[in-house]
Phi, psi and omega in degrees: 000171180279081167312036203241137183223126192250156199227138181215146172280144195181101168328293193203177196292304186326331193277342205292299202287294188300009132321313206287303161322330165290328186306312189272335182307305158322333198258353200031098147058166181284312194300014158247016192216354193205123176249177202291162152087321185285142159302132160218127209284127146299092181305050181297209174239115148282352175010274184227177154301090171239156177282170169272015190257026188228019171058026202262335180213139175346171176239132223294327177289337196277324177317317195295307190308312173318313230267014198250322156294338163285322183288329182283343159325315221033077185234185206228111187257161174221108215291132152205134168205172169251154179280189161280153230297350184249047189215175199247143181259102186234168174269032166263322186284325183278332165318312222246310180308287177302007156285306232258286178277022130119345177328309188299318196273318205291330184297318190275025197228294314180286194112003180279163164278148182253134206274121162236027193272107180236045155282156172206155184234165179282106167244142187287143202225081185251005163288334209295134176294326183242297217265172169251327179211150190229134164287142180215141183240168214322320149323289169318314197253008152270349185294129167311336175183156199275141147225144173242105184259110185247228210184119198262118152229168154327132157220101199335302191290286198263022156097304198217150194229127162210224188298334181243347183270339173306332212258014182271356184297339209265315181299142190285137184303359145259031124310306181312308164353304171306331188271302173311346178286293178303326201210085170243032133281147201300300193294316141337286162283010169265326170266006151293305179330312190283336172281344179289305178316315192276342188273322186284317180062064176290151168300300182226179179207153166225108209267138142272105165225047147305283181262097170277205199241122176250148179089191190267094175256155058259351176255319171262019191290203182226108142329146186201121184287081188260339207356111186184157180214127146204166220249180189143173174249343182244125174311316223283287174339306185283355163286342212251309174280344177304305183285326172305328193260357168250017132112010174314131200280138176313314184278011155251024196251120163297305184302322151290338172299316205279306161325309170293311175292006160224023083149083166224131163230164021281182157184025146206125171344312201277351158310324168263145187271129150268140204239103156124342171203170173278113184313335170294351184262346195265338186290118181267099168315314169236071161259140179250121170294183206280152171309328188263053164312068287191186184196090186099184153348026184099022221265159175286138203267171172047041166305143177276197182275344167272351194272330198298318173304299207306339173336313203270328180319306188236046154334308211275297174286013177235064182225192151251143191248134167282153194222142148252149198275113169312324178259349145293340209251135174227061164007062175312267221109043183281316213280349183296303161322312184293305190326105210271001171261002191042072193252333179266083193230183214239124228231129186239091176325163148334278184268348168190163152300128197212133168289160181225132192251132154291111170320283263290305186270358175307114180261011177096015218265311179104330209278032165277307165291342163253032147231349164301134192248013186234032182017058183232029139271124145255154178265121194208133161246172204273180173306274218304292174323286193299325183296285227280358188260335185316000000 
């Protein structure tokens, strides 16, 4: 694949759709990527109902901007995605998304469509190196071609969300559990991904990192201000460069790690041509990753040599444990859904209904806390966890 990743400065949103038009211009033109007449799905992150100033889903100017280059093509774009795992995919839940991060306007600014198709079918994989067959829903696999606008965040599980984890958006949002089930470990679920990344075959992917998500995201993270966009044909390149500028340690990155054990590149920087900047120009120095950068499961990462035996021993204490707070949760049932263990369940208090999580079946996944949108998942580690992060 092509390993060339193009790069543009971008400040702020206002600036976006003409950036955006430089970028893919470096990429030659959209009309090298979409012919008239064609369908085209805009792969966005839809993750949950967040506004766009809170950084939780592409941002609605970049959408816009896209879709505007594709009607000038003349192909017919069309926003899609599925949510996260603790929501259901209907067309009352994708309604209420798109109002809330601003997509209904963009669909309304742009000529784009908005996807309320929430059927999905099983297709069989028999290249896939781990899965074989995948649920994808139904939209993606009527579009004539993918463009994947993804989202640079934080991520509690997989250290990072960029250009190749955009694409777990195609499983339908209560299907996503399963795969957490089956796969519960990084390095696993990272190679679903890459089997997920080949079977979907986006044309191009385009990163939003003007404002990404730092901390522990991808939902409860912190805007942070990378302003930058960038562009490719290979997710994987733009993943590569992505963990350079918010300083993710190579040996956390599960996705470049699993790439490199089946000989897909890039999976290391000096492997990618960067077009349009210096990577030394690009690095946001103090961005902060999710606490649970890991090896394995939520487990604290860079154990010295004595820490290391001791692992398997104090697992349960060498993790972040999720707690909810009774007094943030006003007991949606998101994270009771996401669960992909059924570990969570909703408790009916004195004074009020509140979830309540089992240690005992908690397997560590985060995905209760990346779906709460009332920050009443906290993440908290024992004494023995903060020594071991020291």
């Amino acid at each position: 694949m092509d390993n060339r990743v193009y790069v543009i400065q971008c400040p702020d949103y206002g600036q976006a759709e003409e950036r955006l038009v430089q970028l893919v211009d470096l990429m030659g033109g959209m009309n090298s990527f979409v012919n008239k007449g064609e369908t085209i799905a805009l792969k966005v992150n839809l993750l949950r109902a967040g506004t766009p100033d809170e950084a939780v889903s592409t941002h609605p100017a970049v959408v816009s901007a896209v879709a505007r280059m594709v009607k000038k093509s003349g192909a017919e774009p069309v926003i899609v995605d599925s949510p996260g795992a603790g929501f259901r995919f209907t067309k009352k839940v994708l309604t209420k998304i798109y109002h809330t991060n601003g997509m209904a306007r963009a669909a309304d600014e742009s000529g784009a469509k908005l996807n309320f198709d929430t059927t999905f079918e099983i297709v069989s994989f028999p290249d896939g190196e781990l899965i074989k067959r995948f649920e994808i829903i139904t939209p993606i696999l009527r579009a004539d071609g993918i463009l994947n606008l993804c989202k640079l965040k934080s991520h509690t599980f997989a250290a990072m969300t960029g250009a190749v984890k955009n694409h777990f958006g195609v499983i339908p949002g209560r299907a996503k559990p399963g795969y957490h089930v089956k796969l519960m470990d990084t390095g696993r679920f990272a190679n679903m991904l890459l089997d997920l990344m080949n079977i979907v075959s986006s044309r191009i992917s385009i990163m939003d990192a003007v404002i990404a998500m730092e901390g522990d995201g991808p939902s409860g993270g912190d805007p942070k201000q990378v302003g930058v966009l960038l562009g490719g044909t290979n997710p994987l390149a733009l993943d590569v460069v992505a963990g350079e500028i918010i300083g993710l340690p190579r040996e956390s990155n599960p996705i470049l790690l699993e790439a490199e054990n089946r000989g897909m590149k890039p999976n290391h920087m000096d492997q990618v041509e960067l077009i349009g900047a210096d990577i030394s120009g690009l690095r946001s120095p103090d961005f902060k990753l999710p606490r649970t950068i890991c090896q394995g499961t939520g487990q604290a990462d860079h154990l010295t040599w004595w820490q290391r035996p001791l692992q398997p021993l104090f697992k349960d204490s060498l993790t972040l444990k999720p707690r909810i707070s009774k007094e943030k949760c006003i007991a949606c049932g998101a994270c009771h859904e996401a669960c992909p263990v059924k570990a969570i369940s909703m408790v009916k208090g004195r004074k009020k209904t509140y979830a309540q999580i089992d240690d005992e079946k908690c397997i560590r996944c985060y995905c209760c806390h990346e779906m709460c949108a009332d920050d009443a998942v906290i993440l908290r580690g024992s004494l023995l966890y903060r020594f071991a992060q020291r």
